[in-house]
C-alpha positions as CSV (number, residue, x, y, z in Angstrom):
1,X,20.3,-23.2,9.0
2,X,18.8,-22.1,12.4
3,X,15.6,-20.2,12.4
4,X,16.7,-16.5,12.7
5,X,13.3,-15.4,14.0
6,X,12.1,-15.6,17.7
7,X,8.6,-15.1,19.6
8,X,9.6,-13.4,23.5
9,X,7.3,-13.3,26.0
10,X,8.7,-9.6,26.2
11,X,10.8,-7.0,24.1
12,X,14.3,-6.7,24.9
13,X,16.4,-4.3,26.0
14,X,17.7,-2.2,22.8
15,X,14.9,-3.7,20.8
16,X,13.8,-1.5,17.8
17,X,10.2,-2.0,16.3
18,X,7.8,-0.2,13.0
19,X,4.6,1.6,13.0
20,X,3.6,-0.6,9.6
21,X,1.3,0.8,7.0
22,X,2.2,-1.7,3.9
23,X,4.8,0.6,2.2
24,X,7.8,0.7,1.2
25,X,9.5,2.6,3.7
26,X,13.1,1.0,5.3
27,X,15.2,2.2,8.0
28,X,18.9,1.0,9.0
29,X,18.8,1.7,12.5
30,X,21.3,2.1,15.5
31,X,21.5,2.7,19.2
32,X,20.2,5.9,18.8
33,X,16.5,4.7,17.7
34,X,16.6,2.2,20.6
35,X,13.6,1.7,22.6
36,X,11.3,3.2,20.5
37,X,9.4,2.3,17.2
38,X,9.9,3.9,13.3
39,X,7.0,5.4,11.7
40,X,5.3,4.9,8.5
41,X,7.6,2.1,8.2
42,X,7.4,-1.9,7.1
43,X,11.6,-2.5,6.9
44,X,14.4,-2.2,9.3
45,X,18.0,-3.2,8.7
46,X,21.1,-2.8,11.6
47,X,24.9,-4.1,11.4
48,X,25.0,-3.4,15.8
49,X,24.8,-6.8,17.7
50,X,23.1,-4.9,20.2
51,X,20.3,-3.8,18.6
52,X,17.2,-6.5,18.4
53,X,14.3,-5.5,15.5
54,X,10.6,-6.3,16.3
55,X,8.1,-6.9,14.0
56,X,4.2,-7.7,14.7
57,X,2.1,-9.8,12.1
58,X,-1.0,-11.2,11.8
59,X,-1.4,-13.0,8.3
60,X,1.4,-11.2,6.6
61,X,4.8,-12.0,6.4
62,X,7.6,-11.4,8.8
63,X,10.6,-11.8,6.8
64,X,14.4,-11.6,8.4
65,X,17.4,-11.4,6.3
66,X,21.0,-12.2,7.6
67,X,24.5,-12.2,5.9
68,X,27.4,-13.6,7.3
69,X,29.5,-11.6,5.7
70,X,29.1,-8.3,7.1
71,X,27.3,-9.5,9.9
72,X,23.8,-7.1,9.0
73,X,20.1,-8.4,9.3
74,X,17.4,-6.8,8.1
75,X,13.5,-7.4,9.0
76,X,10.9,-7.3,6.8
77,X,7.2,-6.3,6.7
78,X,5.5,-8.3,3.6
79,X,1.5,-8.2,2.8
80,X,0.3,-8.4,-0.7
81,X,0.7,-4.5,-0.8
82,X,4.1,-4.5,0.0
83,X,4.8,-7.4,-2.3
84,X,3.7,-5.7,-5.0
85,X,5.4,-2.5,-4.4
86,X,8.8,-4.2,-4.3
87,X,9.5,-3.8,-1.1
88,X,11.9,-7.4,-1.1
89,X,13.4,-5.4,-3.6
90,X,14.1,-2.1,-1.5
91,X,15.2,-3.9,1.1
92,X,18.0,-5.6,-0.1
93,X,19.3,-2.9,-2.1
94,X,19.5,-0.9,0.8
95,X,21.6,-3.6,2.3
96,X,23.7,-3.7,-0.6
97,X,24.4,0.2,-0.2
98,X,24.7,0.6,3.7
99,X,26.7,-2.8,4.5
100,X,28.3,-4.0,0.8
101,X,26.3,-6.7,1.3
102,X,26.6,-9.7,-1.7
103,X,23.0,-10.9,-2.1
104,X,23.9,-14.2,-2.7
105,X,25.0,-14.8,0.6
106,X,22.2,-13.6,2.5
107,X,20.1,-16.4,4.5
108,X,16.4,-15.3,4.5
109,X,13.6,-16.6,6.8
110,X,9.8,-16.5,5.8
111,X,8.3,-16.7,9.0
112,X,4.3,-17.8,9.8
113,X,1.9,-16.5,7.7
114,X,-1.7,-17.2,6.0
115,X,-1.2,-20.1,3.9
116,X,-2.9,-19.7,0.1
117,X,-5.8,-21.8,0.9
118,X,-6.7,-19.4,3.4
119,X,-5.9,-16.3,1.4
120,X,-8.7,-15.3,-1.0
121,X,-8.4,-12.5,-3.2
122,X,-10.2,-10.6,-5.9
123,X,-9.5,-9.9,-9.3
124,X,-8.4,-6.2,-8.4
125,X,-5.3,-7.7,-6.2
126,X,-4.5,-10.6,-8.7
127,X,-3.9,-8.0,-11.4
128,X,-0.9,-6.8,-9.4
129,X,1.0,-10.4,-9.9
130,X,0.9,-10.8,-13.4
131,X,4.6,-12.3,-13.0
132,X,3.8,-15.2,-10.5
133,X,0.9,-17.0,-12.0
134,X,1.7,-20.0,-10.4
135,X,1.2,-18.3,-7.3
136,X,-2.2,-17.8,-7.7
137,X,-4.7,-20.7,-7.5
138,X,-8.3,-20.4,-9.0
139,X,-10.9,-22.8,-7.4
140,X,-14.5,-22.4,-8.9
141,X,-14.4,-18.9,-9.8
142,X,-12.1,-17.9,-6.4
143,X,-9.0,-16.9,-6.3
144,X,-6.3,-17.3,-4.1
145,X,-2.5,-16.0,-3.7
146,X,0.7,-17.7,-2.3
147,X,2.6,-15.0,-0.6
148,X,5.0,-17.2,0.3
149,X,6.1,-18.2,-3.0
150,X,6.0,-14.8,-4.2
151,X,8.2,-13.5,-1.5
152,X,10.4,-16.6,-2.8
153,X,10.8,-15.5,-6.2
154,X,11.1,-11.9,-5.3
155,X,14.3,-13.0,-3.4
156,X,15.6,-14.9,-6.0
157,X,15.3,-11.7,-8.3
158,X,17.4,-10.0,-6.1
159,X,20.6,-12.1,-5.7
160,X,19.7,-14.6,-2.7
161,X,20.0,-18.5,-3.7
162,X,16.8,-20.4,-3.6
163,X,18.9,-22.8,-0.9
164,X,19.6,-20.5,1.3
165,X,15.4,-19.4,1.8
166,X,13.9,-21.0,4.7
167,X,9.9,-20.7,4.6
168,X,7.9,-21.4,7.6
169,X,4.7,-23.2,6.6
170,X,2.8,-22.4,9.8
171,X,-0.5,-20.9,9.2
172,X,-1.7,-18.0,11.3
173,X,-5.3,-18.8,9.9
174,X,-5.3,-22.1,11.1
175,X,-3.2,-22.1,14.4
176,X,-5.8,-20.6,16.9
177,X,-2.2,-19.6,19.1
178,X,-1.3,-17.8,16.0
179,X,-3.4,-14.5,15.7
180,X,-5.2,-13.8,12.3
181,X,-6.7,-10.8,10.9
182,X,-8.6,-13.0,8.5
183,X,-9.9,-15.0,11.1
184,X,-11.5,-12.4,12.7
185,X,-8.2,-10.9,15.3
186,X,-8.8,-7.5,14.0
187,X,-6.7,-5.8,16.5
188,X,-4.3,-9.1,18.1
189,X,-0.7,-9.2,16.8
190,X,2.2,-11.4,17.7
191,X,5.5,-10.3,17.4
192,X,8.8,-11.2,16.0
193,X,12.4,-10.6,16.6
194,X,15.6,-10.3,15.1
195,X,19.1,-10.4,16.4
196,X,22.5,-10.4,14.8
197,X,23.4,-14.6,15.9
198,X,26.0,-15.1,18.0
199,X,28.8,-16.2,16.2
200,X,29.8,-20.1,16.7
């Protein structure tokens, strides 16, 4: 499996990006919306070869989703927030209803995000993960979550093979080219896109 996510120096023509806000919200998204960039929104999902999806990151996850199939992708937005408020979930239900999509024969990328040892959190966002303790690590009294691994198992719960989940270990906080809200890049962002691949 390729990597399905790509870092431009530029956005492409056709290109299609998010205002993100860590919710829930996710678009499917055609020529129409071209050029331009959803609001209040962390998920976008196409089926038009022409259309290219940006995301922009700094810690969280960019996550793209591809089936085969039906030739759709979808491209994710996934802090802890929008862990926890399903949004995995939301998005490939909605790929399921627009595109028929089987989840099982999606192909998901994790792209680069904060690694756990980097990712300290209190007891007010562990509380929100009660079903992935093994994503949380507690080292003398501090606590620290693997979004990574719960982006994994939230995949899992929704139809996609464990073999067919690529994750990225690259870590924003530690890859000074990488930019990290943690670290201090309160306003820097990279971005991410997503195109259906050319077939073979």
């Amino acid at each position: 499996m390729t990597n399905l996510l790509k870092r431009l120096d530029s956005s492409p023509k056709n290109y299609v990006g998010m205002l993100q806000i860590h919710g829930t919200k996710v678009v499917a998204v055609d020529k129409k919306d071209a050029e331009g960039s959803i609001e209040n929104c962390d998920g976008l999902l196409t089926r038009n070869p022409n259309i290219t999806l940006r995301i922009s990151v700094a810690d969280c996850i960019p996550l793209a989703l591809f089936d085969p199939t039906t030739n759709s992708i979808c491209l994710v937005h996934a802090g802890w927030r929008g862990l926890y408020k399903g949004i995995i979930s939301k998005a490939i239900n909605l790929m399921v209803k627009k595109y028929g999509v089987d989840p099982s024969g999606v192909i998901a990328e994790i792209g680069p995000h904060i690694c756990q040892k980097h990712y300290e959190i209190k007891s007010d966002v562990a509380v929100f993960f009660p079903g992935y303790p093994k994503a949380i690590k507690s080292i003398e009294n501090r606590l620290f979550l693997d979004l990574a691994m719960v982006a994994k198992e939230q995949l899992i719960e929704s139809g996609l093979k464990a073999k067919k989940i690529i994750i990225d270990h690259q870590c924003t906080y530690e890859d000074a080219l990488l930019p990290s809200y943690r670290r201090g890049d309160f306003k820097k962002r990279i971005y991410y896109f997503l195109k259906i691949p050319d077939s073979p």
